[in-house]
N, C-alpha and C positions, 0 to 999 in steps of 0.2 A: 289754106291760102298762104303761100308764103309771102314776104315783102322786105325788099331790100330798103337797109337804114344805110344813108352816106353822111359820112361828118364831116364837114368843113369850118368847122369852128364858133365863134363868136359867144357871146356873152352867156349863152346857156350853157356852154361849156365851162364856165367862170376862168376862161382865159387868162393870165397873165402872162401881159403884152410886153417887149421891147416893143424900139419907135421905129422897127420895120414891119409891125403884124406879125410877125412869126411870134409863137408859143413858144419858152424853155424847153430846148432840148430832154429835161427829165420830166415835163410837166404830161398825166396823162388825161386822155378825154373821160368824163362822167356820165355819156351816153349810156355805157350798159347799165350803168348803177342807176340809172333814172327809170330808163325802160324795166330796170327789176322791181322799181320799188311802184312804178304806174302796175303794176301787175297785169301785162299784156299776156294775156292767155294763148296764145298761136303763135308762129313760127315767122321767126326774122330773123335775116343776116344781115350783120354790119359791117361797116367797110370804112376806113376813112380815106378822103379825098386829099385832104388839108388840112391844116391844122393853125389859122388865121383869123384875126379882129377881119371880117369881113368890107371895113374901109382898107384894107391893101388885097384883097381880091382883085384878079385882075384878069385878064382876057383867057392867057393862057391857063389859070384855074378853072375857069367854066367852062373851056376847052375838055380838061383834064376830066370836067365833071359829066360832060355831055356825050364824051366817049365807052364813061362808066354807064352811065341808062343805059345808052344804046346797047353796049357789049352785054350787060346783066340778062341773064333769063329770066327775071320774075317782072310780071307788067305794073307791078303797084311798086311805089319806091317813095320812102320820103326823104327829103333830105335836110340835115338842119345844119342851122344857119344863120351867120347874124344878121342883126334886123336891118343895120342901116343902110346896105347892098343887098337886101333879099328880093324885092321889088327889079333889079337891074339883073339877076340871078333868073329868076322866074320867067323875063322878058327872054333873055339870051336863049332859054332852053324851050319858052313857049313858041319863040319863033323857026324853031328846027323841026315844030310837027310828029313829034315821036309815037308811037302806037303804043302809049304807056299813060298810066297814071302816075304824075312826079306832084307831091305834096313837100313844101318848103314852111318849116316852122322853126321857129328859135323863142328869146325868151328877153323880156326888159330887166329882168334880175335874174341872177346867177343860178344854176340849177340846183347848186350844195347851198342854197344861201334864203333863210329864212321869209316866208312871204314872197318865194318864185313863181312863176306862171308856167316855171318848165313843164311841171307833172303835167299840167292842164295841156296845156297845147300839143305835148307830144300824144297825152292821152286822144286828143282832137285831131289830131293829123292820124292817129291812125286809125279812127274810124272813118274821117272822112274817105282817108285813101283807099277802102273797103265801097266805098257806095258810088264816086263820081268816077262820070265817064272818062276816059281816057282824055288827056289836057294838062298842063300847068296850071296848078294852083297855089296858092300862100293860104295856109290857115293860121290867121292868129286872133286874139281878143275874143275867141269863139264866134268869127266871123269867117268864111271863103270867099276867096277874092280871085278871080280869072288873070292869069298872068299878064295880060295886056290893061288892065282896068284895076291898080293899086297902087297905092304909094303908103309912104310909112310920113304920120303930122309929126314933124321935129317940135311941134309947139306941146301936144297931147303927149306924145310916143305911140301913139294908139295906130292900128291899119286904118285904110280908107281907100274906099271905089274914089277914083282918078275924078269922074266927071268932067 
């Protein structure tokens, strides 16, 4: 099974930000170094989308991102991403109906930075995106959350069904 990985940034990536979201032009993503060290046994391809604090994502990125699913051959795809626009991310691409499994995970500390949640949750996004039906979802806190039915507690940091 292959499954396509898309990066767009944000905190699991341990970003450092200027005060427009963009990433240093020499700064590089630590996607593959995570995924190497989660010891993901199967076959993925990465791609990055962006490379942004996910509070300056903006229309034309989830544009940018919804034409990569679409266009990609593989029907599982996760994409990671920061937390505090992963919910508005999730929504965007839950509402285009794709015949794909899209899993959206990031991380509340840095992925190079001791006591992260990166390994886990990437490790959790990619089994989830192995089992559930084709949909948008956010896997975080060892929890799946339906793209229409999440939000992230700015009080907790934690995910949570909408209600």
């Amino acid at each position: 099974m292959a499954i396509k990985v898309f990066i767009t940034g944000g905190t699991i990536d341990n970003l450092d930000y200027d005060t427009e979201g963009e990433a240093p032009k020499d700064q590089k993503t630590i996607i593959p170094n995570l995924l190497k060290r989660s010891k993901i046994s199967f076959g993925y391809d990465i791609e990055m989308v962006c490379f942004k604090d996910s509070r300056f994502l903006d229309d034309h990125d989830r544009e940018l991102l919804l034409k990569k699913c679409k266009g990609c051959p593989e029907e599982k795809i996760i994409v990671t991403h920061g937390t505090m626009t992963m919910p508005t991310t999730a929504q965007f691409l839950g509402r285009n109906k794709l015949p794909k499994t899209i899993v959206l995970a990031g991380s509340a500390i840095p992925g190079n930075k001791p006591n992260s949640d990166a390994l886990f949750n990437l490790g959790f996004a990619f089994g989830a995106v192995q089992v559930l039906p084709p949909g948008v979802y956010v896997a975080m806190n060892g929890k799946i959350f339906l793209w229409n039915n999440v939000k992230k507690n700015l009080d907790t940091g934690f995910f949570e069904a909408e209600e």
